[in-house]
DRENTI-886173 format. One record per atom (N, C-alpha, C): x, y, z negated. Coordinates in steps of 0.1 Angstrom, whole numbers, padded with zeros to 4 digits, always signed. Layout:
% DRENTI-886173
XYZ;...
% end
This chain:
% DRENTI-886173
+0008-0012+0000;+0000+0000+0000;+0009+0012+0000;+0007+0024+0010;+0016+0036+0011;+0010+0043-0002;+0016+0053-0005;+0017+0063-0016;+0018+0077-0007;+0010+0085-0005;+0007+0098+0001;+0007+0106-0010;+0014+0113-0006;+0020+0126-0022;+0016+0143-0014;+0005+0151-0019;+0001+0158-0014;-0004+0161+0000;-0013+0148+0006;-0016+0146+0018;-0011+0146+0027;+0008+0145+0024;+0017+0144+0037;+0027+0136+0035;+0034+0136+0017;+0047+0130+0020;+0047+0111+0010;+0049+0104+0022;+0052+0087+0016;+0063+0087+0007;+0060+0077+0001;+0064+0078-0017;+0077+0063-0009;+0089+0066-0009;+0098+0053-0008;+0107+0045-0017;+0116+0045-0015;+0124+0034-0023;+0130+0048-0036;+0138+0040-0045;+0145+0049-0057;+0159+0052-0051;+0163+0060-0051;+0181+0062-0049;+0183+0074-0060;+0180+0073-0071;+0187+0078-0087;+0175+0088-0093;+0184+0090-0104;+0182+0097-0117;+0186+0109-0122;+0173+0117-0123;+0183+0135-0130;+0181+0130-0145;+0184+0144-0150;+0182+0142-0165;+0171+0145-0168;+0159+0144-0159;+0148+0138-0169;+0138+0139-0151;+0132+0126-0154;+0125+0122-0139;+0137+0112-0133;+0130+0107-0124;+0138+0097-0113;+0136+0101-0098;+0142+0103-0089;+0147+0106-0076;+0145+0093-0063;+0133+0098-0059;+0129+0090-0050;+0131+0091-0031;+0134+0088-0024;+0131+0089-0013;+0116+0090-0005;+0115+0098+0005;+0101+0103+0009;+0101+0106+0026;+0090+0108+0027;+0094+0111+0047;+0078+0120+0047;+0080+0129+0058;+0069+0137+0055;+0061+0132+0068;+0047+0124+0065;+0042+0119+0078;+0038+0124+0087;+0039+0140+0083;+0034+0148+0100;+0040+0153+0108;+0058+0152+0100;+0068+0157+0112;+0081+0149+0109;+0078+0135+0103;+0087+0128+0100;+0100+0128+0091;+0101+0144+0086;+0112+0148+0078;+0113+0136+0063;+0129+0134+0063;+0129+0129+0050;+0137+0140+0041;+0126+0138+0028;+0125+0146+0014;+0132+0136+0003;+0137+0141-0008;+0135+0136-0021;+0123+0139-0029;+0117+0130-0036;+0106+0135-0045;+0111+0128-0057;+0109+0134-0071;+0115+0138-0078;+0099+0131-0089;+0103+0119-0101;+0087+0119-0105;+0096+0119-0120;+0083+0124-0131;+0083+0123-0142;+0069+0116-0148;+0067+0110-0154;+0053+0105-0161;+0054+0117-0170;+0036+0121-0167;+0027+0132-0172;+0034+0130-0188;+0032+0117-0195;+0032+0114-0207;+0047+0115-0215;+0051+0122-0204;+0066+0120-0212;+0067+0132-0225;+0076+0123-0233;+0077+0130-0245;+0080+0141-0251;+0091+0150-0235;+0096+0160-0234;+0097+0166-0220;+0085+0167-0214;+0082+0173-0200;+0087+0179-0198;+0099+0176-0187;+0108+0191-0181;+0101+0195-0163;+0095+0186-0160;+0093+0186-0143;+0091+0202-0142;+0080+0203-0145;+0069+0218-0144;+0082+0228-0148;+0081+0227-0155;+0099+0241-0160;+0107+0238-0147;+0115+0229-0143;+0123+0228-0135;+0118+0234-0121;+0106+0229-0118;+0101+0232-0106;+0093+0251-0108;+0095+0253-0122;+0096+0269-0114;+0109+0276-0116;+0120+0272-0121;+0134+0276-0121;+0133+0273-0106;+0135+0263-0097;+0137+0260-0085;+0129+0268-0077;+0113+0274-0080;+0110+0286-0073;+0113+0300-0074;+0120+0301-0083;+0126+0317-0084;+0140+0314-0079;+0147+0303-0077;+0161+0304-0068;+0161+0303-0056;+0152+0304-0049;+0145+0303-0038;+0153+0311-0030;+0160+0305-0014;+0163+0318-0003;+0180+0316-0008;+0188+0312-0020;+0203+0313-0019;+0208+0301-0013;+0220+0303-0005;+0228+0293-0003;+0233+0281-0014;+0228+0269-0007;+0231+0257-0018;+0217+0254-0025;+0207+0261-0022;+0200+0261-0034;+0186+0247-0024;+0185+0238-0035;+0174+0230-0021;+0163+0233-0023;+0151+0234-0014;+0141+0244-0005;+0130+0230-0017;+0127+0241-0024;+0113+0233-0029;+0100+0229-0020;+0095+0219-0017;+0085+0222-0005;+0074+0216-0015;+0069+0214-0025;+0058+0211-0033;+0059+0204-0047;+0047+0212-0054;+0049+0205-0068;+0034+0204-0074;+0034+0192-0080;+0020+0187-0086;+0017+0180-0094;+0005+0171-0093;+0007+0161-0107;-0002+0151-0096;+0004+0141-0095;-0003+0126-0087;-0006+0118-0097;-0021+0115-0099;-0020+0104-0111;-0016+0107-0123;-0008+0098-0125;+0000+0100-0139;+0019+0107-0137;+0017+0114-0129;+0029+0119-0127;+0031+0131-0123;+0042+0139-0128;+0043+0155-0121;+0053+0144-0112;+0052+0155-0104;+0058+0155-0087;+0062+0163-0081;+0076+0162-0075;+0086+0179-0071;+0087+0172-0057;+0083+0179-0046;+0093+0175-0036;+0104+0185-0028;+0113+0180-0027;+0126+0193-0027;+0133+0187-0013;+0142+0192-0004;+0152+0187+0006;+0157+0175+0002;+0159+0169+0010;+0168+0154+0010;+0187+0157+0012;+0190+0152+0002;+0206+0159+0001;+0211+0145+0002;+0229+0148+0003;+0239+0139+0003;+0244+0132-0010;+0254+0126-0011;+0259+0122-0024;+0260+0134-0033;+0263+0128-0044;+0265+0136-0055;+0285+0142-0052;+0290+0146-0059;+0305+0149-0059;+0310+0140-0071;+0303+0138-0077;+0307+0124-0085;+0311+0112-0077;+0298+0107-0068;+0299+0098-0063;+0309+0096-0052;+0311+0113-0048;+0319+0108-0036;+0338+0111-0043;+0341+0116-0054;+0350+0112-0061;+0356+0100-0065;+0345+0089-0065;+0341+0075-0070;+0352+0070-0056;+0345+0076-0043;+0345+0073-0032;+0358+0073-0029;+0368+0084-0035;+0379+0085-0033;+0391+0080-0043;+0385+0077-0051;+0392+0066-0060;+0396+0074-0072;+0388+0079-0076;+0387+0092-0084;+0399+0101-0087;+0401+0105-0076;+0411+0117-0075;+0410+0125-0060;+0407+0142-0060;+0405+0151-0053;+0422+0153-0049;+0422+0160-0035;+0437+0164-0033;+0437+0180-0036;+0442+0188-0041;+0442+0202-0042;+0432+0207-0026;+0438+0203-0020;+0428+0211-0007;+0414+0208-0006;+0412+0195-0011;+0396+0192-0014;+0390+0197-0025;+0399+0203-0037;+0392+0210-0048;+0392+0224-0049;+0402+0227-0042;+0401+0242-0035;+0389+0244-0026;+0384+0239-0021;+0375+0241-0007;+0364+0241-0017;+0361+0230-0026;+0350+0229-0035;+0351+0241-0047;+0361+0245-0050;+0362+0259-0061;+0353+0271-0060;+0354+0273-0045;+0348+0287-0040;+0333+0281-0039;+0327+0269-0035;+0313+0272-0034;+0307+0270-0048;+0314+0261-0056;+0307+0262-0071;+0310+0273-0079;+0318+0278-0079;+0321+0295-0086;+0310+0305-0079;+0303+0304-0067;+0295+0312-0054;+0284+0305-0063;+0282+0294-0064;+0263+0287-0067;+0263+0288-0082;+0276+0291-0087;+0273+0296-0105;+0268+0313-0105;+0273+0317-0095;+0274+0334-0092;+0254+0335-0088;+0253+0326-0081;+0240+0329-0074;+0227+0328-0085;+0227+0316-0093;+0219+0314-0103;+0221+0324-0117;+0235+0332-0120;+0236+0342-0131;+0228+0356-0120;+0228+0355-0110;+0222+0367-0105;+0209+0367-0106;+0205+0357-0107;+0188+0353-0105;+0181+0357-0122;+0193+0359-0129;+0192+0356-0147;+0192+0344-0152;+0196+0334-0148;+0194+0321-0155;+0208+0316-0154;+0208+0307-0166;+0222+0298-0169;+0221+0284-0166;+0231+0280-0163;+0228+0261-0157;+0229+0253-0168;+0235+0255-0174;+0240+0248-0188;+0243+0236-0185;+0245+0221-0175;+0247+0213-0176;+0256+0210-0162;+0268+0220-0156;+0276+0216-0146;+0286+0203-0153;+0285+0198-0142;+0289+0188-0140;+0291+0179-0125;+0298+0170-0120;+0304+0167-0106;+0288+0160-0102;+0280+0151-0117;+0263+0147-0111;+0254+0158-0100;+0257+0171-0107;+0246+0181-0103;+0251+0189-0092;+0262+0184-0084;+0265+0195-0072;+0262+0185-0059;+0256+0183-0048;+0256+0175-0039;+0256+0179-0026;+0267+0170-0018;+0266+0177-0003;+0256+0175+0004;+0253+0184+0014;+0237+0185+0024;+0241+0176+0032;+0233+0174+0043;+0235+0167+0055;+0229+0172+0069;+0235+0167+0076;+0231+0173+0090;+0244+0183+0088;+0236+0192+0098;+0243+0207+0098;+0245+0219+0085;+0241+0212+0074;+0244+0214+0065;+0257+0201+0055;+0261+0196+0062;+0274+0187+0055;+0282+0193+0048;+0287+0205+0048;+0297+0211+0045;+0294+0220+0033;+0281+0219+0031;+0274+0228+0016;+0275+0221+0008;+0276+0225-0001;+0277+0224-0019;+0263+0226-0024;+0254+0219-0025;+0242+0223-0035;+0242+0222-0045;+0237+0229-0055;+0233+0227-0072;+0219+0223-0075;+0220+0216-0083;+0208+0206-0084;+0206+0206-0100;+0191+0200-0107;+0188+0197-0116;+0186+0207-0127;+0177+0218-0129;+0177+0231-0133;+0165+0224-0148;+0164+0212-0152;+0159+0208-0165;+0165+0216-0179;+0178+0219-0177;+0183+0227-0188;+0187+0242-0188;+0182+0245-0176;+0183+0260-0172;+0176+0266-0182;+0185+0279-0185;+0181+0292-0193;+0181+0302-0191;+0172+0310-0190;+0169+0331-0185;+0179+0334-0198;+0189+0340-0191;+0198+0344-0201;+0196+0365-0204;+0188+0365-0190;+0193+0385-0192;+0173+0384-0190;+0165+0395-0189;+0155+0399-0183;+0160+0409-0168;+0157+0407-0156;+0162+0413-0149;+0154+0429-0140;+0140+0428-0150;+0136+0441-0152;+0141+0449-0160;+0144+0448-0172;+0150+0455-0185;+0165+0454-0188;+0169+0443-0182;+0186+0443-0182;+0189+0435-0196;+0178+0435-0201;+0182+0431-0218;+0188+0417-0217;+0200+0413-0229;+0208+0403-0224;+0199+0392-0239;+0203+0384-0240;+0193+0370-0248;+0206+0376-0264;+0201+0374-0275;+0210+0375-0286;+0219+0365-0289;+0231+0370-0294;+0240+0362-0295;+0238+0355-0308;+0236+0340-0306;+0233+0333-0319;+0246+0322-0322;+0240+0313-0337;+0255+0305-0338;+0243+0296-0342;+0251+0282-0345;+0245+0268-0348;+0237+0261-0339;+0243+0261-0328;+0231+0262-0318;+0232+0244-0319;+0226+0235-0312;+0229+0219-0307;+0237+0223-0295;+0244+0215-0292;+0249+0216-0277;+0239+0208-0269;+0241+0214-0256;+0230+0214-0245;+0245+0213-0236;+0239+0199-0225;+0246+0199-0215;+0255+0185-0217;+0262+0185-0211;+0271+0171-0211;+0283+0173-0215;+0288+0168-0230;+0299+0170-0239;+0310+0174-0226;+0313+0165-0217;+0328+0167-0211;+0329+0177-0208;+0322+0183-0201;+0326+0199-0192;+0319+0205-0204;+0311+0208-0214;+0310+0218-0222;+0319+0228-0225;+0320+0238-0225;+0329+0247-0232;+0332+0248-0244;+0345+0254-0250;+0349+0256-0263;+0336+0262-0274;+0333+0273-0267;+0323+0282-0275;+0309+0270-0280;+0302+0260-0267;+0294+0255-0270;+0295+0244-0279;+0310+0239-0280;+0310+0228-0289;+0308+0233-0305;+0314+0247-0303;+0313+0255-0317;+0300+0261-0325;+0289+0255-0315;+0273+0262-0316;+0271+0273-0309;+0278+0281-0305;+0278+0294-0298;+0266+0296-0289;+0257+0304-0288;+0247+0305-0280;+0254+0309-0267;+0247+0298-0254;+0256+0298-0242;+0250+0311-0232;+0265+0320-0226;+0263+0326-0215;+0271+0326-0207;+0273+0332-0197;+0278+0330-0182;+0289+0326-0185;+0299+0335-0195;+0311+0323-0192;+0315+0312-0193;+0306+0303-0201;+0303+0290-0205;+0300+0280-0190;+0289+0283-0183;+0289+0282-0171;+0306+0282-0165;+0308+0291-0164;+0327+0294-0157;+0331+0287-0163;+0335+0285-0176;+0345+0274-0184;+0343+0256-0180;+0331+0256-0177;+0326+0245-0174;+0330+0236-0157;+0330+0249-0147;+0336+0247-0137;+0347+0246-0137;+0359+0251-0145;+0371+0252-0146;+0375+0236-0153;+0369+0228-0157;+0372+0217-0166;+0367+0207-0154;+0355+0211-0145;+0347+0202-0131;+0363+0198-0121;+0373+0214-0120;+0383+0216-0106;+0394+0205-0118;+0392+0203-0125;+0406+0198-0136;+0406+0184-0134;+0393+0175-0140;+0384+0166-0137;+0389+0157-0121;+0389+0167-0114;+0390+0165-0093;+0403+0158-0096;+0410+0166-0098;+0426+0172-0099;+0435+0159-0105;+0431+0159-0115;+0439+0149-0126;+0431+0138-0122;+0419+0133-0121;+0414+0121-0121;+0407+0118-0137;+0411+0122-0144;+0402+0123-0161;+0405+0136-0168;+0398+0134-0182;+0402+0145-0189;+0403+0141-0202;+0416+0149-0206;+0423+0143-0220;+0410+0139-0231;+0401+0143-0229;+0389+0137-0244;+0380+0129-0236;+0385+0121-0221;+0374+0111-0221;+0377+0101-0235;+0366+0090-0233;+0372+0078-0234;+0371+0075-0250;+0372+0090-0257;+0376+0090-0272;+0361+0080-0280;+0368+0067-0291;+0357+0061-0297;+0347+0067-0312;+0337+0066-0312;+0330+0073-0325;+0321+0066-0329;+0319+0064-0338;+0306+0059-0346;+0291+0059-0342;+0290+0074-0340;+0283+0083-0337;+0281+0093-0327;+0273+0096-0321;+0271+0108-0309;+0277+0115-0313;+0272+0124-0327;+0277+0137-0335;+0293+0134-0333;+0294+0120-0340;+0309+0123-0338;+0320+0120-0330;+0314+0113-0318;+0319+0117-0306;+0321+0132-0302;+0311+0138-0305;+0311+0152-0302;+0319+0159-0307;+0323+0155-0316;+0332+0160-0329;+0343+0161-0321;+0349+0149-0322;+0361+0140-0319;+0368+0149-0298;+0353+0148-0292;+0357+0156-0277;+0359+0176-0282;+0353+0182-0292;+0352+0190-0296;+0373+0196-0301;+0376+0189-0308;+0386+0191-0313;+0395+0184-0305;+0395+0176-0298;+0406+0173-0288;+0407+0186-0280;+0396+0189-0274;+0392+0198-0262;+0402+0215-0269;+0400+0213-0281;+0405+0230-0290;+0420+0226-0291;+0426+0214-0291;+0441+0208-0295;+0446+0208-0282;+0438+0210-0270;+0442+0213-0257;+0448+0223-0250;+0460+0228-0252;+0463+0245-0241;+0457+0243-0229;+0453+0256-0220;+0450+0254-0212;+0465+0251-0202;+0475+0253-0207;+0489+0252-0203;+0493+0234-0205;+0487+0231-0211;+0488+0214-0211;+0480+0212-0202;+0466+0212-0202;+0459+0206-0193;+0462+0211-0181;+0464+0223-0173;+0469+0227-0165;+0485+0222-0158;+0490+0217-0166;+0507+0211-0167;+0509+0206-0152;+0516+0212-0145;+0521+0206-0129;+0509+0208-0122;+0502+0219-0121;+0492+0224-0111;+0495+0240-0110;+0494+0245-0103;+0491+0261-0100;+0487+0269-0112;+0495+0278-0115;+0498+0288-0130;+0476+0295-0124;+0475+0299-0110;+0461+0298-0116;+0455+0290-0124;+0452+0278-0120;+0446+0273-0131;+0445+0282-0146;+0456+0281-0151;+0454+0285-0165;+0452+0301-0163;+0455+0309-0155;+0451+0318-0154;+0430+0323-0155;+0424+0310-0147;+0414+0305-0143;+0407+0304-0162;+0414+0299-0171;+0407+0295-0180;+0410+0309-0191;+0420+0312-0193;+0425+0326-0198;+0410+0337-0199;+0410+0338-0182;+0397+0348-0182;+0385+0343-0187;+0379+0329-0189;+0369+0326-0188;+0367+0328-0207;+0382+0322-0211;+0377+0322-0229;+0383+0337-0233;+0383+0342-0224;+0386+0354-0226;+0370+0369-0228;+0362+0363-0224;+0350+0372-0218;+0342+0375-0231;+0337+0380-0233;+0324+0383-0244;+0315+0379-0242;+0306+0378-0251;+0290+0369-0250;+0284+0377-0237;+0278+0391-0235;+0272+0395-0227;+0283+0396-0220;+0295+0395-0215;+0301+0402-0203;+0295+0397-0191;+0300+0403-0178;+0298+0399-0164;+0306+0392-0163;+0308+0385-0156;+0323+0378-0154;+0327+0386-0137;+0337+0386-0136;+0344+0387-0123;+0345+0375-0113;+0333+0372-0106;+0334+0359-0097;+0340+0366-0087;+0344+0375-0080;+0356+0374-0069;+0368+0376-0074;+0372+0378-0087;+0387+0378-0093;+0388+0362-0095;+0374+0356-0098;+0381+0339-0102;+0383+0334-0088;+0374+0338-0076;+0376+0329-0063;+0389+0333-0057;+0394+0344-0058;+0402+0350-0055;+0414+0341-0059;+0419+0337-0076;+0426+0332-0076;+0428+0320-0067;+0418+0311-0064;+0419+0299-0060;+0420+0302-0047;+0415+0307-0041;+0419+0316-0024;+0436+0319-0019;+0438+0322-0032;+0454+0328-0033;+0461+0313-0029;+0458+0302-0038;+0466+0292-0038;+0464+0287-0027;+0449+0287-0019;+0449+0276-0007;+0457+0286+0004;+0460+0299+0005;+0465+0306+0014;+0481+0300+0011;+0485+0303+0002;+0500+0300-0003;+0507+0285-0002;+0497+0275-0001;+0497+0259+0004;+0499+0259+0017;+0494+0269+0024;+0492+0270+0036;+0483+0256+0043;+0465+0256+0035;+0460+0247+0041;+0447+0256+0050;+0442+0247+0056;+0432+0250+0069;+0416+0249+0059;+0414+0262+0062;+0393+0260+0058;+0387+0253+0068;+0388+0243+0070;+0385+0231+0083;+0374+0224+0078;+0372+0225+0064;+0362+0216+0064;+0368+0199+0061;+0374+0197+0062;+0379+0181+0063;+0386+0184+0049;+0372+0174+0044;+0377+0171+0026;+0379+0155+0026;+0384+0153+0015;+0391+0143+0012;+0379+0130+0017;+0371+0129+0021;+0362+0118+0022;+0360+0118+0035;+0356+0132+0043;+0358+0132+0057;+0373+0125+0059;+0382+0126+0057;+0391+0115+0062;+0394+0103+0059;+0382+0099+0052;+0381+0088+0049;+0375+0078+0065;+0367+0086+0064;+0359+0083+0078;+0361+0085+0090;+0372+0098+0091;+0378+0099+0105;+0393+0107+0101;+0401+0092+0100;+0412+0097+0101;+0421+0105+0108;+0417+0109+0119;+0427+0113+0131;+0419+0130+0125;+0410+0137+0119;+0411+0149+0111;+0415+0152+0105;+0424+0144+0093;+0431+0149+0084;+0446+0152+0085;+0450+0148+0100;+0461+0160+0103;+0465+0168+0109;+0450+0173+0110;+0448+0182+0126;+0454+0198+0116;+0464+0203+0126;+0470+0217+0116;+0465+0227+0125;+0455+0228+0133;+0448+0236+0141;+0438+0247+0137;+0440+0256+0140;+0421+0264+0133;+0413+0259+0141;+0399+0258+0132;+0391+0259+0141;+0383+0271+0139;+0376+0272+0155;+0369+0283+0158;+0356+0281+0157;+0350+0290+0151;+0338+0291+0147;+0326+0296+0156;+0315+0294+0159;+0305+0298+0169;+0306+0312+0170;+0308+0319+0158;+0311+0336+0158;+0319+0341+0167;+0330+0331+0166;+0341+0336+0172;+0353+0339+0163;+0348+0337+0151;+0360+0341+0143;+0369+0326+0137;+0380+0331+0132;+0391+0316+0137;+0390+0313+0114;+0382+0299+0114;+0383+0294+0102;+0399+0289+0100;+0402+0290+0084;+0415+0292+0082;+0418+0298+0068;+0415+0309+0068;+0413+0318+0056;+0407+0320+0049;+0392+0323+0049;+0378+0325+0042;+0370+0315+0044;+0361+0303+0034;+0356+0302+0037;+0339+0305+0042;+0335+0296+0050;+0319+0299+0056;+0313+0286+0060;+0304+0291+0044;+0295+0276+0043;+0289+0269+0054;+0283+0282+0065;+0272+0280+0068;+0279+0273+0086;+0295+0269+0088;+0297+0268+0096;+0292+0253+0102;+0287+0254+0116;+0279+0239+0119;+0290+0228+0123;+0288+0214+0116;+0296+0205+0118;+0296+0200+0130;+0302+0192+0141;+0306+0187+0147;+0299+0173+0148;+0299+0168+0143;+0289+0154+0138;+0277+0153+0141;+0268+0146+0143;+0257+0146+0149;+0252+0143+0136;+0239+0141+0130;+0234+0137+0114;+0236+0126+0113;+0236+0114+0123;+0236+0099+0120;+0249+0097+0114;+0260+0100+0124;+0274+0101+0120;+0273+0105+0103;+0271+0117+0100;+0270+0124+0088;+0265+0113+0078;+0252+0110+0081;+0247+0097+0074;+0255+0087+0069;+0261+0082+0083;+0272+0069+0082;+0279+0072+0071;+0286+0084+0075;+0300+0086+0065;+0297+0083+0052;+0285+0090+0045;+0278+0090+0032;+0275+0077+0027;+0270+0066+0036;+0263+0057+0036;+0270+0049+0022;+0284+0050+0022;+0290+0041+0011;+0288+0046-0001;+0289+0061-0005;+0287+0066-0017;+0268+0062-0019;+0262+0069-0011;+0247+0065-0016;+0248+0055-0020;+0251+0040-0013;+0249+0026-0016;+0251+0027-0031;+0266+0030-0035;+0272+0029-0046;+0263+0036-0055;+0258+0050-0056;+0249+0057-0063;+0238+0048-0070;+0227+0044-0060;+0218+0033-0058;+0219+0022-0067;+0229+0014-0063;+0235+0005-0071;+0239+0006-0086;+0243+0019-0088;+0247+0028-0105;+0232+0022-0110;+0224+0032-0106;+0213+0031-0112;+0206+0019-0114;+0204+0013-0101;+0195-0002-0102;+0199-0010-0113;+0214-0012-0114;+0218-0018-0127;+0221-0013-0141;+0216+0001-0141;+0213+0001-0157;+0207+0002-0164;+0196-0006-0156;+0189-0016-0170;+0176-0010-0176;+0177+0006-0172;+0167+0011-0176;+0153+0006-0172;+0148+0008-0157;+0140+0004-0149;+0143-0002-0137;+0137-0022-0138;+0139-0025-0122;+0133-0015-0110;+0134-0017-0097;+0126-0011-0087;+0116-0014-0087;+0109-0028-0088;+0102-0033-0087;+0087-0034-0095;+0095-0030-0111;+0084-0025-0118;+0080-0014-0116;+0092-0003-0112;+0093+0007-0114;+0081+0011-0102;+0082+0004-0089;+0071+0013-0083;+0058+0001-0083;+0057-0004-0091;+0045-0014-0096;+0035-0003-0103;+0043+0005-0114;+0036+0010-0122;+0034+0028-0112;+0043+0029-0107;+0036+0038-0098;+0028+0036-0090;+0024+0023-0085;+0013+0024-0077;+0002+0019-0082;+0005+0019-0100;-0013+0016-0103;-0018+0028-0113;-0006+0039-0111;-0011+0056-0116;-0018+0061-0103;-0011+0062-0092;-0017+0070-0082;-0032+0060-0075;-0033+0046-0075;-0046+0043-0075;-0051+0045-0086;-0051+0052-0097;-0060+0055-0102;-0066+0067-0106;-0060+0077-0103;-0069+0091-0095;-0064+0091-0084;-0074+0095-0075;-0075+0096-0058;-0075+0112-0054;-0075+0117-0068;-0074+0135-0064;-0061+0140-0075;-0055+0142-0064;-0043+0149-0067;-0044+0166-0079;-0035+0166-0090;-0044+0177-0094;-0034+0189-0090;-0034+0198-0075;-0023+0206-0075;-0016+0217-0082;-0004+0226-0088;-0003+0233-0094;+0008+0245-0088;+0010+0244-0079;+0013+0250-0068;+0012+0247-0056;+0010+0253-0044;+0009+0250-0031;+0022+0250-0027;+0018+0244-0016;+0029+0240-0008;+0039+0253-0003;+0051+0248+0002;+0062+0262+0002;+0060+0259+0022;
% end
């Protein structure tokens, strides 16, 4: 029996999990497009869908950002449907044997510093960066960086009144201990440079292949947290940074440097990293460490390439530049991280597939009227 989700989009197989709802595949049956749809049960304990899905309508129109196209309640379920994206940067790190080459974390520096820049402009904080929540597009979008999963997002300023949120202490930490910042492990009520510090620990992460407080054992959550908390403060950024580019620590300097309200300087931080890929003397070509996985005879091309503008890539990059690849190709290349993704999930145990859309299909046969709470985008 098909699953028709807003009188257009078929409900398909599972390929993962945000932090709160599960990620489904979808195809829109009036113009064939495939979507992710995104489900939470109505009854969940701590409903984030509805919040997420209007964070995702007020980020509406920026680069990276994926195109909400409906949100509702089917049955027993809210329901997001959003663009259909590529792997995670987790997964495709996985992909590369978990290690980024400087040129592949440089290329990735400037669009995640740009998609942290774009959501503090909007007033809201991500609070949970991490390699899960950034995912590359596909098609003629291959080469973007999306940010994904806005469940822990916070309006940090009002952007009528300018007024900034109060600086509080004893806060819980929110977000995922590894990339948390110093300030949040300390309770510190999180703002923008928390976000920044958090990216800076994502390029470190690429770089090294771990980070000195994985791994650490604890009794307890708390004291796990403990334990990542005070490793992470016993850390220079001159250690962790050790045999990479004096930016880097430069990079973390400014970020534990900022004040609760400050702005941050996002073209002094891209800047740095800009500095380094010019001084490597590498090519904004687009060919990251996974595209040469796939087609080796790109990864030693020392050529510019030229852009439909006319202007010669090389030095700045431009997201929006169209790949070369046809989408199947694009697909293919992906095809091993998705499997792998897919596979994470199916095996942990939480939910088979099989129950999993058993029980979805005896919520949506059981109301036949959708109850909508936005229209369609």
């Amino acid at each position: 029996m098909e699953h028709i989700i807003a009188g257009k989009f078929k409900l398909g197989r599972k390929i993962g999990s945000g932090s709160f709802g599960e990620l489904y595949l979808g195809i829109n049956v009036q113009n064939g497009e495939e979507v992710g749809i995104k489900l939470e049960p109505v009854k969940s304990k701590h409903p984030q869908l509805h919040y997420e899905s209007k964070v995702y309508m007020l980020m509406q129109g920026g680069s990276g950002i994926p195109h909400l196209k409906w949100y509702g309640v089917e049955g027993e379920y809210n329901v997001m449907v959003i663009d259909l994206l590529g792997p995670s940067l987790e997964d495709l790190f996985n992909s590369c044997n978990r290690k980024f080459t400087m040129k592949t974390t440089l290329m990735l520096a400037d669009q995640l510093i740009t998609r942290v820049e774009y959501m503090h402009s909007k007033g809201f904080l991500h609070r949970d960066i991490k390699p899960d929540n950034f995912l590359m597009g596909l098609g003629r979008k291959a080469n973007q960086v999306y940010i994904i999963d806005y469940g822990l997002a916070k309006k940090y300023k009002d952007l009528q009144t300018h007024k900034h949120i109060p600086y509080r202490e004893n806060k819980n930490l929110t977000g995922t201990a590894r990339y948390a910042s110093v300030n949040t492990h300390l309770g510190i009520e999180q703002s923008r440079r928390d976000d920044l510090e958090s990216v800076g620990y994502l390029l470190l992460y690429f770089l090294r292949g771990s980070l000195p407080w994985q791994g650490l054992k604890a009794g307890t959550k708390k004291q796990k947290y403990d334990r990542i908390s005070e490793k992470k403060m016993l850390t220079p950024a001159e250690v962790l940074c050790k045999s990479y580019p004096s930016e880097f620590i430069s990079y973390f300097h400014y970020c534990r440097s900022l004040r609760f309200e400050d702005r941050p300087d996002y073209s002094y931080l891209k800047k740095l990293f800009r500095d380094v890929f010019v001084r490597e003397g590498y090519q904004f070509d687009y060919v990251f460490d996974w595209t040469a996985l796939k087609y080796p005879h790109m990864s030693s091309s020392k050529q510019l390439v030229r852009q439909p503008s006319g202007r010669l890539a090389g030095v700045g990059p431009s997201v929006e530049r169209t790949e070369r690849p046809s989408g199947q190709e694009i697909r293919d290349r992906f095809t091993g991280a998705v499997e792998a993704f897919a596979r994470r999930n199916s095996s942990s145990g939480r939910h088979g597939d099989h129950s999993r859309h058993k029980s979805i299909a005896d919520s949506f046969s059981s109301s036949r009227e959708a109850v909508s709470i936005c229209t369609p985008f």
